[in-house]
C-alpha positions in Angstrom: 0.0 0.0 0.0 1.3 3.5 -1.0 1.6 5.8 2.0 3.2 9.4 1.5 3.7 11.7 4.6 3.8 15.2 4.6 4.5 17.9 7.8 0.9 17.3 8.9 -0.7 14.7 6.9 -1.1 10.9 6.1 -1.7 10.2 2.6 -2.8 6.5 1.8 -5.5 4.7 -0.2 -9.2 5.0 1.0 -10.3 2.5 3.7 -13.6 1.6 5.0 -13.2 3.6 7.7 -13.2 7.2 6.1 -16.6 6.8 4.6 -18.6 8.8 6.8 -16.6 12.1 7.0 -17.1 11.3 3.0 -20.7 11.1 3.1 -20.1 14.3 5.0 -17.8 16.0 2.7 -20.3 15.0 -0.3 -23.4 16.4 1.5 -22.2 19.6 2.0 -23.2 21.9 -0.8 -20.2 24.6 -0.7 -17.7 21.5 -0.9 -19.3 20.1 -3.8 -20.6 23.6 -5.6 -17.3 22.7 -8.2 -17.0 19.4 -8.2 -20.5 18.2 -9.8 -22.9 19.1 -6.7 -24.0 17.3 -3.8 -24.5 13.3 -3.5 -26.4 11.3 -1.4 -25.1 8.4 1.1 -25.6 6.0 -1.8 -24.0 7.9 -5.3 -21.0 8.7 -2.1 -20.6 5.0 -1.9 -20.1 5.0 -5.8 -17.7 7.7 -5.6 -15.6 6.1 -2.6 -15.7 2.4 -4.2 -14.8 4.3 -7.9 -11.7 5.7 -6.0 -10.4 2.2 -4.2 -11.2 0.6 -7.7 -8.5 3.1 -9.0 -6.1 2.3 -6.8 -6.9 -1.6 -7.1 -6.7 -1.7 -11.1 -4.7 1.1 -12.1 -2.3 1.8 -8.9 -3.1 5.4 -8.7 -6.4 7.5 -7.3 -6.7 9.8 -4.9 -5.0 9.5 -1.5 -7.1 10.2 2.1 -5.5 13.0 3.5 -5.2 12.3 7.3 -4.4 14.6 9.9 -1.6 13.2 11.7 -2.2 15.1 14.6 -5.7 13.5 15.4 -6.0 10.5 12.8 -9.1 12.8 11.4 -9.9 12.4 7.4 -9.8 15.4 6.1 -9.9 15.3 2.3 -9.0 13.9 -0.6 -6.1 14.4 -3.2 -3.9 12.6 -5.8 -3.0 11.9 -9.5 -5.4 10.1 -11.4 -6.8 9.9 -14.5 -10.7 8.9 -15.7 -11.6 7.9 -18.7 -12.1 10.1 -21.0 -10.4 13.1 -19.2 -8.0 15.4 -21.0 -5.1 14.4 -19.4 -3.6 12.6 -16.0 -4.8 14.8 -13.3 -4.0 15.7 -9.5 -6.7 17.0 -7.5 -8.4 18.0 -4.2 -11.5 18.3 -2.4 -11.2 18.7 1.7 -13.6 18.5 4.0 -15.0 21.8 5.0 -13.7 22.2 8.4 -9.9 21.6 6.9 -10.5 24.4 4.4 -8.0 27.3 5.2 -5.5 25.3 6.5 -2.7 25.1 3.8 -3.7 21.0 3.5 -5.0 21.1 -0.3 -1.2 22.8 -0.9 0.7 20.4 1.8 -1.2 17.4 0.2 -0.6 18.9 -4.1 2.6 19.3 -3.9 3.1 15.5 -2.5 1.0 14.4 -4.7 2.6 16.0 -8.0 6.0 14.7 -6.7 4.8 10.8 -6.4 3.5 11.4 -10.2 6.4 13.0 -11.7 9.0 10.8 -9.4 7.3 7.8 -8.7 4.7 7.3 -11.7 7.2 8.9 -14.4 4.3 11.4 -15.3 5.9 13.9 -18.2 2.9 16.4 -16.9 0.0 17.2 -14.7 -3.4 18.9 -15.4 -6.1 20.5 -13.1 -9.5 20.9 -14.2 -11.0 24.2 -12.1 -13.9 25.1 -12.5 -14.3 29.2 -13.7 -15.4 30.1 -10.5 -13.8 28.4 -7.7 -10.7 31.1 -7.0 -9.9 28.8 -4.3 -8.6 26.2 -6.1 -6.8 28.4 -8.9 -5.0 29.7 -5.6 -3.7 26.6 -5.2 -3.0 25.4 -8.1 -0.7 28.6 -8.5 1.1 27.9 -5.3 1.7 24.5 -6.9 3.6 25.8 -9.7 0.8 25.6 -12.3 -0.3 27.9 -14.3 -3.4 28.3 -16.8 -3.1 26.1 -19.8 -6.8 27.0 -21.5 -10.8 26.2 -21.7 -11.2 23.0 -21.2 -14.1 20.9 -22.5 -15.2 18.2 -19.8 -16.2 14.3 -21.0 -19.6 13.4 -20.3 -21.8 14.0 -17.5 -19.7 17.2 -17.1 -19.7 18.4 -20.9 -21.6 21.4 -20.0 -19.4 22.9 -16.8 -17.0 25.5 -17.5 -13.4 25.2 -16.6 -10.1 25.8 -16.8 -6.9 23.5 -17.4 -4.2 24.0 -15.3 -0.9 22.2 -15.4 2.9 21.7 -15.2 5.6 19.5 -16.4 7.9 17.6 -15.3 10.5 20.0 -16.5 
């Protein structure tokens, strides 16, 4: 099992055991405004099993971002790459009450490192949505800048976004 560290965090595969603060992260409509809207307990459970599928077939998804301080999950993030998707990405979505604490950062720049170092990535995308300045913070402190538009695969076709990115290089 892949485990990273980081100054504050844990990041490891999804276990069974941070469903329910994702149930919670998925229910709460500012989280989700950007990343497709809310789900219920059952289309969470989708979205959780999609992720460990990811890690079971393909070797990479995203990573539970634990606090190491208290053992609390706190979010998601990691390189991964859907069908269909412009390019391999790394992304985040934390739990609410993590937001503002440098974690989506902390947890990026591990995660960008482990795909350029450990997955031989040549590149990395982020798909943000137009309005969620949040994330385009981020993905700036990352390194990344604005590659263009971006046109989503299906269900997401009709969301506007940006790609972000960086290379290797």
């Amino acid at each position: 099992m892949v485990e990273l560290r980081t100054d504050r965090l844990i990041m490891r595969p999804p276990q069974m055991e941070d469903f329910p603060r994702y149930v919670d992260l998925m229910a709460d409509e500012e989280t989700c405004r950007y990343i497709g809207g809310t789900k219920s307990r059952s289309e969470a459970w989708r979205a959780f099993m999609t992720q460990a599928g990811a890690w079971s077939l393909t070797g990479v998804a995203m990573f539970s971002l634990i606090e190491k301080e208290t053992g609390l999950w706190v979010g998601q993030c990691g390189p991964w790459c859907p069908a269909d998707w412009p390019a391999p990405e790394v992304g985040w979505t934390l739990h609410r009450d993590a937001w503002g604490k440098g974690y989506a950062t902390e947890a990026g720049a591990a995660a960008i490192r482990y795909a350029f170092e450990e997955l031989g990535w040549e590149r990395v995308i982020h798909i943000i949505d137009l309005d969620n300045h949040a994330s385009a913070a981020v993905a700036k402190r990352l390194g990344s800048s604005v590659i263009g538009p971006c046109q989503m695969p299906p269900p997401y076709e009709d969301h506007e976004c940006e790609m972000w990115g960086q290379t290797r290089a």
